[in-house]
C-alpha positions in Angstrom: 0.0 0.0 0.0 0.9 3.7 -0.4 2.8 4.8 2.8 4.5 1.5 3.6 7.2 1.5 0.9 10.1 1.7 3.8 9.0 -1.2 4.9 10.7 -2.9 1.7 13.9 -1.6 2.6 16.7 -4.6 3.2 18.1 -4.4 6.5 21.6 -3.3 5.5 19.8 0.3 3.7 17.9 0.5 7.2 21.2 -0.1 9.7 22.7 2.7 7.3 20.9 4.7 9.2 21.7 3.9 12.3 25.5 5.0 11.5 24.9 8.6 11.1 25.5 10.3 14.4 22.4 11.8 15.8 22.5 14.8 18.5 19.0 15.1 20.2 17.8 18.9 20.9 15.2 21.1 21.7 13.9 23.8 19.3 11.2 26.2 21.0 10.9 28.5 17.1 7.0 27.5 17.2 6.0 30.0 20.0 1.6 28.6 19.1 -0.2 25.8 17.2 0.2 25.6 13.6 -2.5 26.6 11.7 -4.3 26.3 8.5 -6.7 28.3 6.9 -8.8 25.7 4.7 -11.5 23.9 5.9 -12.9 20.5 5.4 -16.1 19.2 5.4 -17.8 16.6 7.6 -20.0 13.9 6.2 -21.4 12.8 9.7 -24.9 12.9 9.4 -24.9 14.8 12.7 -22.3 17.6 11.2 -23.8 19.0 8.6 -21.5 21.8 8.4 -18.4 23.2 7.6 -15.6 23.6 10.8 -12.9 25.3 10.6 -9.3 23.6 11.5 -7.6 26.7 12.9 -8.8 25.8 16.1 -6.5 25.1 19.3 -6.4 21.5 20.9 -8.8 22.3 23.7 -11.5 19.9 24.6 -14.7 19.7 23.9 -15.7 19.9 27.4 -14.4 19.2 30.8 -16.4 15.9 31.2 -13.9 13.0 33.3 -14.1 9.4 32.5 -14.2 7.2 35.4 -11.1 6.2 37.5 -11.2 2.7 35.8 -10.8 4.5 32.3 -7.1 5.1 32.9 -4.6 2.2 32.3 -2.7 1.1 35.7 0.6 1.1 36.6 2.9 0.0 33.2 2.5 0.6 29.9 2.4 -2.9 29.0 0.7 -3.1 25.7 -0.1 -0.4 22.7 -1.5 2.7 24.0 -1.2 0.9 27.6 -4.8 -0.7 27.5 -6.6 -3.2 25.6 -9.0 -0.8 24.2 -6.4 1.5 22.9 -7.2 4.9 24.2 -3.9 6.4 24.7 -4.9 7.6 28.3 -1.9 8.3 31.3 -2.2 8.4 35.1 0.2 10.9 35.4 1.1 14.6 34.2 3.7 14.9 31.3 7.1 17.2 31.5 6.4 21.1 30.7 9.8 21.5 29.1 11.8 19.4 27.4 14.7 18.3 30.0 17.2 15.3 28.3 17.5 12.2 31.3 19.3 9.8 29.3 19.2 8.8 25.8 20.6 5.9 24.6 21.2 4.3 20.8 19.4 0.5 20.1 21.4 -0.3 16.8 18.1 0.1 14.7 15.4 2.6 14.3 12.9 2.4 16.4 8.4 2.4 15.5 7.4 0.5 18.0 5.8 2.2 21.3 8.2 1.2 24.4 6.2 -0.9 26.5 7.7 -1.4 30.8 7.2 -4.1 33.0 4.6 -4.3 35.7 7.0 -2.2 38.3 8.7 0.2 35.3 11.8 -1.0 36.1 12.2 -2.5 32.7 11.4 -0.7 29.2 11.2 -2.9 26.6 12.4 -1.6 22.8 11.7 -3.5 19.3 13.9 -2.6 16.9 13.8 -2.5 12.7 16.9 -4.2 12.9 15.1 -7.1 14.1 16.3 -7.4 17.8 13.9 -6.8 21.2 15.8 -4.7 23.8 15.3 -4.9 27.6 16.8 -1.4 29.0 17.1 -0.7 32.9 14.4 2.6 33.8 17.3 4.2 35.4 20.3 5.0 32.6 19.2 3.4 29.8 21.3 0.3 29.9 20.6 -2.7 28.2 20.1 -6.0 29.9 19.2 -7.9 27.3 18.7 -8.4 23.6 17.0 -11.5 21.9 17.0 -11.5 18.1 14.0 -11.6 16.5 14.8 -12.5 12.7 13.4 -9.7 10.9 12.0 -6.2 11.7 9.5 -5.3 14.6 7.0 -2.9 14.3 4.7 -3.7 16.3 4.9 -2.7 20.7 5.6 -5.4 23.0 3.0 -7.0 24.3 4.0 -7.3 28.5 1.4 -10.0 30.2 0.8 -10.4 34.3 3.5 -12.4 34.9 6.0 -10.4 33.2 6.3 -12.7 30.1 6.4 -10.5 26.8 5.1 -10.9 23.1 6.2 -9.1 19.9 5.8 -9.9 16.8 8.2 -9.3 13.6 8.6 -9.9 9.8 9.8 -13.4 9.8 6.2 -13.8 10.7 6.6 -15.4 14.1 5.4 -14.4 17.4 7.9 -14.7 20.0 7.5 -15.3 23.6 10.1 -14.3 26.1 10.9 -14.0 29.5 11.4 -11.1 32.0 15.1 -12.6 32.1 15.5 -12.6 27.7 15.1 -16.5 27.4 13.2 -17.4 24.4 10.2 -19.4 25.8 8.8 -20.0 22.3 8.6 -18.9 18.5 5.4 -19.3 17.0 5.1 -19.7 13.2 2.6 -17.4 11.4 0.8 -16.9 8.2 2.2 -13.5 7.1 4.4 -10.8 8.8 3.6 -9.8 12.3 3.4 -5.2 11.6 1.2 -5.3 14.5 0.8 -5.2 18.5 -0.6 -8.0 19.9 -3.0 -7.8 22.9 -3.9 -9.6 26.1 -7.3 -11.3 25.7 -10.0 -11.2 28.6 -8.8 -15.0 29.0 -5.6 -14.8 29.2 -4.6 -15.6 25.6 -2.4 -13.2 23.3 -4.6 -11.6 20.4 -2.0 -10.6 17.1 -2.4 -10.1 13.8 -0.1 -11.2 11.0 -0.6 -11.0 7.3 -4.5 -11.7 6.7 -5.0 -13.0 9.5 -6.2 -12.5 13.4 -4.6 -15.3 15.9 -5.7 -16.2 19.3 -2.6 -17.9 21.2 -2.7 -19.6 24.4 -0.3 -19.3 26.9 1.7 -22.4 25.9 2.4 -21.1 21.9 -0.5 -23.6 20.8 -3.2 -21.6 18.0 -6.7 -21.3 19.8 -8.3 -20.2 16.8 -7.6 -18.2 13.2 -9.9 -15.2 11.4 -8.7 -14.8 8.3 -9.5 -11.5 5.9 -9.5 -10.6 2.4 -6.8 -8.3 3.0 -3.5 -7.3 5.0 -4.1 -6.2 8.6 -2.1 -3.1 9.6 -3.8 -2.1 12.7 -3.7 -3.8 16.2 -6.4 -5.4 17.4 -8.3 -3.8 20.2 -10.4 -5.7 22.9 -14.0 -4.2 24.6 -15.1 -5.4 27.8 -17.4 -8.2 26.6 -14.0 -9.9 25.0 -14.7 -9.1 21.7 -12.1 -8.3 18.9 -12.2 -5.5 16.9 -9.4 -4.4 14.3 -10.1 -3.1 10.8 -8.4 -4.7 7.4 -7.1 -3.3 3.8 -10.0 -5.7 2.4 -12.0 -2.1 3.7 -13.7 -3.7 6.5 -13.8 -3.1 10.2 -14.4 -6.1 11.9 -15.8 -7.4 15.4 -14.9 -11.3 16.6 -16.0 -13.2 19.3 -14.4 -14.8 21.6 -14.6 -17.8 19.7 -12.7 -16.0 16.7 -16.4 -16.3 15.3 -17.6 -13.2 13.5 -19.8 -10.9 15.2 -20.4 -8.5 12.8 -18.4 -6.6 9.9 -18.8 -3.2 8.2 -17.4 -1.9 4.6 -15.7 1.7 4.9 -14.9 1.6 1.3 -11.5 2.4 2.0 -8.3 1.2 3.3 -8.7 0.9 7.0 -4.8 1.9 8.1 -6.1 3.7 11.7 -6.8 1.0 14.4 -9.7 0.8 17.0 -9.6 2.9 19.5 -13.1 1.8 21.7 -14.1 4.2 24.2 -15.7 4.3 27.7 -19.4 3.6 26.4 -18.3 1.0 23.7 -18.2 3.4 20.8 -15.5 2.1 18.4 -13.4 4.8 16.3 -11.2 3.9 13.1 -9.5 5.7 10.6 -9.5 4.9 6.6 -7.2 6.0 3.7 -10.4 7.9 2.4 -9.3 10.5 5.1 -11.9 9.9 7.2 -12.4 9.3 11.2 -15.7 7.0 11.4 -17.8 5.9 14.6 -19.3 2.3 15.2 -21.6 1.9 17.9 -20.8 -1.8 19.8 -23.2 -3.2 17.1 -20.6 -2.0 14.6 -23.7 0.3 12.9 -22.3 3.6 11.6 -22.9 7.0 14.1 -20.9 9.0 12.2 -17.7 9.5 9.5 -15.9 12.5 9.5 -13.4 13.9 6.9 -10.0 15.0 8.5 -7.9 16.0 5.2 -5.6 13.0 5.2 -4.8 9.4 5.7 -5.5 8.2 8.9 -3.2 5.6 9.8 -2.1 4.4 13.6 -3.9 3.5 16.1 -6.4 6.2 17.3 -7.1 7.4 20.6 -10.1 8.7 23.1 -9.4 11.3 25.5 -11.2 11.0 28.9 -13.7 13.4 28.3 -15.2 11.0 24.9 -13.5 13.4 22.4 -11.6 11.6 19.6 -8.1 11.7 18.8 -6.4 11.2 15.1 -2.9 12.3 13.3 -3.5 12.6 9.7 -1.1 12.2 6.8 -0.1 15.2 4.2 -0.9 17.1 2.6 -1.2 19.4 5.6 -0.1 17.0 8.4 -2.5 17.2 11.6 -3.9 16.1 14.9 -7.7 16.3 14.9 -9.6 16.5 17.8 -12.8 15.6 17.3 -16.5 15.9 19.9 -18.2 12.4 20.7 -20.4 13.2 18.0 -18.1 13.7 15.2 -17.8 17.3 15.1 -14.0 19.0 14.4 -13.2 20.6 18.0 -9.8 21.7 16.8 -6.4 21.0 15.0 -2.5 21.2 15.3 -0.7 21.2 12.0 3.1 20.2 11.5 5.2 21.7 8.7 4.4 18.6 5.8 6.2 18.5 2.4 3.0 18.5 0.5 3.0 14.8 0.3 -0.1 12.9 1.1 2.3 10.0 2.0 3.9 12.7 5.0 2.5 12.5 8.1 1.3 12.0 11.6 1.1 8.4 12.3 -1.6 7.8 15.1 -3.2 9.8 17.7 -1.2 11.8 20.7 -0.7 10.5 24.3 -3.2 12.3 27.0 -1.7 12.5 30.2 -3.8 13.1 33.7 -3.9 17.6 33.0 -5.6 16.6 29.5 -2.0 17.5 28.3 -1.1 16.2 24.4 1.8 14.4 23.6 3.0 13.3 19.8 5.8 13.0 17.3 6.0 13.2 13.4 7.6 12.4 10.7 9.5 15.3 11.1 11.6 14.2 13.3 10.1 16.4 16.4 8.3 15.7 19.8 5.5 18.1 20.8 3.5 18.8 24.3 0.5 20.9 23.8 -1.0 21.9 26.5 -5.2 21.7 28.0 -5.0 25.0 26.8 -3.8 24.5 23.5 -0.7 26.2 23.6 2.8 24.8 22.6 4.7 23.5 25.5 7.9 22.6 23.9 9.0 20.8 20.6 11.9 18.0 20.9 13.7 17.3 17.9 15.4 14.2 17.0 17.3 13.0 13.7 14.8 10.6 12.7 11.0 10.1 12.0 9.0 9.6 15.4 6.0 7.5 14.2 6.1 5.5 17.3 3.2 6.2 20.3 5.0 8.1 22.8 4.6 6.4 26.7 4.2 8.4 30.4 5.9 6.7 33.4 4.8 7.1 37.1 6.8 9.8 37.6 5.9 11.5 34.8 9.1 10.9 32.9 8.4 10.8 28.9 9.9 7.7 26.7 10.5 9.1 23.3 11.6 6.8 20.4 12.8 7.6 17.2 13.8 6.2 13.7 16.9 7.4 14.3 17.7 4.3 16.2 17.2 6.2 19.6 15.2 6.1 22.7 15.5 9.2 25.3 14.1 9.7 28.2 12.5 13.2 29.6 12.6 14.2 32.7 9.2 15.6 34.4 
């Protein structure tokens, strides 16, 4: 597909990159969200008119999700819960203040997951290896080969056993000490995160197809699309399986790997679930469009954002609905439960559709933003909508950004890096 030609690079053009010495910094030029002055319409039959995208990041309104809405302690799997939302218990750094930083020996896409006590951060690497790295300097403590490039985060479960994924199209289980517990055999490359089922087992995609593994390495049971699966499955709290498919179609299993419904977008569907506190499901389609599901996967609303909308989404604790789009004016939308534009932040793109904001930001517990882009930079936008600070790296920061405990912000980059900021 259009987007993902890096991922045909061989591993020798992508450890190039690696070589080039990289100095982190911090650039504070933009002084106020980026704006833009066109508009775009939405096709939600609940929006009927135009909204304007100069708008700050401010919420909607000041409405607070329940406690149980916010992940607990460790980011252990893609956006740090099951159902995706991208939500911290913690407040993020105000400036930009350098801990550590360390190099991995291959860019990095993946989200950095922890252990259950955040002692351990766990890395996957395009060069094809999973990193252990202590919380405190950065060291590593480990490093178990994978066989081919990761993109996918680490899934961490309970007992501190993790799961990730590659492109020699295995899922590989591995201990909190690095020994290689198993390496499961799949049908097509592993691009995703998997996800800790409501019993225990380890939900991933790979290639067409959706896999339920037990706890052993054994296959409980295999969905198969019409398409390649580029998003992450998500689970809601009845145990179902949501995660949408190039074959156009969003689509619901239960926990039998059974369908439970399916829905045609008519387009790509590149952004994965992201299922909020009442069950509402939100995706994102190379049409350029953020669209609602209600639990029975019926359509509430679709919304046009002016670009692909690929990575995982996110919902912000007050219902409102995160999205980075893709060029040609790269953008994090901000969008009301009911589909409405409540505001925007646009990035300098290249005019490229294929340039972009992969996925949606990182709330922390203010209603602070955090995100990167593909141009190489780090940004905190305040509940206010201001600026907080922009962190620039050498490389392309696609990867979901993760809050520790302590507030401390875990930034990777595809410049083979991972720093960490100080609160």
């Amino acid at each position: 597909m259009a987007g993902r030609a890096a991922r045909l690079l061989p591993l020798s053009a992508l450890a190039t990159l690696v070589a080039i010495a990289v100095v982190a910094r911090v650039d504070r030029r933009e002084t106020a969200p980026a704006t833009a002055t066109s508009t775009v319409a939405l096709t939600a039959s609940s929006a009927t008119t135009r909204a304007p995208m100069d708008r700050p990041l401010v919420a909607s309104s000041s409405v607070a999700a329940s406690a149980g809405a916010v992940v607990p302690r460790g980011t252990r799997t893609l956006h740090g819960h099951a159902r995706r939302m991208h939500r911290a218990r913690s407040r993020g750094p105000a400036t930009a203040r350098v801990g550590w930083r360390v190099t991995t020996g291959g860019p990095v896409a993946a989200q950095v997951t922890t252990s259950p006590d955040e002692k351990t951060l766990y890395v996957a690497t395009l060069s094809g290896h999973l990193l252990a790295l202590a919380r405190d300097g950065g060291t590593t403590t480990w490093d178990v080969d994978l066989g081919e490039r990761a993109y996918g985060a680490p899934l961490v479960h309970d007992d501190g056993t993790i799961y990730v994924g590659s492109d020699a199209k295995k899922l590989v289980a591995i201990s909190p000490q690095g020994a290689v517990l198993f390496r499961l055999e799949l049908d097509g490359e592993v691009d995703t995160s998997p996800v800790l089922a409501k019993d225990g087992s380890v939900v991933v995609a790979a290639g067409k197809s959706v896999v339920s593994v037990r706890r052993g390495g054994d296959v409980a049971w295999r969905f198969t699309a019409k398409n390649k699966i580029y998003t992450s499955p998500a689970i809601d709290d009845e145990g179902r399986v949501v995660f949408g498919s190039q074959d156009d179609h969003v689509y619901a299993l239960g926990t039998d790997g059974g369908i439970a419904w399916k829905v045609d977008l008519g387009a790509d569907v590149d952004g994965g679930p992201a299922i909020g506190d009442d069950g509402t499901i939100h995706v994102g389609t190379d049409r350029g469009e953020v669209v609602q599901l209600d639990h029975g996967g019926h359509v509430r609303w679709r919304t046009a954002v002016g670009g692909f909308v690929r990575g995982t989404l996110a919902v912000a604790r007050n219902g409102d609905v995160l999205a980075g789009t893709y060029g040609p004016v790269p953008r994090v939308v901000r969008l009301s439960p009911d589909g409405g534009i409540v505001g925007a932040f646009a990035v300098q793109g290249t005019g490229a559709k294929e340039f972009g904001i992969h996925g949606a930001p990182l709330e922390d517990a203010s209603g602070a933003l955090f995100f990167g882009a593909q141009d190489d930079a780090v940004r905190a936008i305040g509940p206010d909508g201001a600026l907080r600070f922009r962190f620039v790296t050498k490389g392309d920061v696609d990867a979901p950004l993760t809050l520790l405990e302590d507030g401390s912000l875990v930034v990777p980059s595809e410049d083979g890096s991972v720093t960490l900021l100080l609160p």
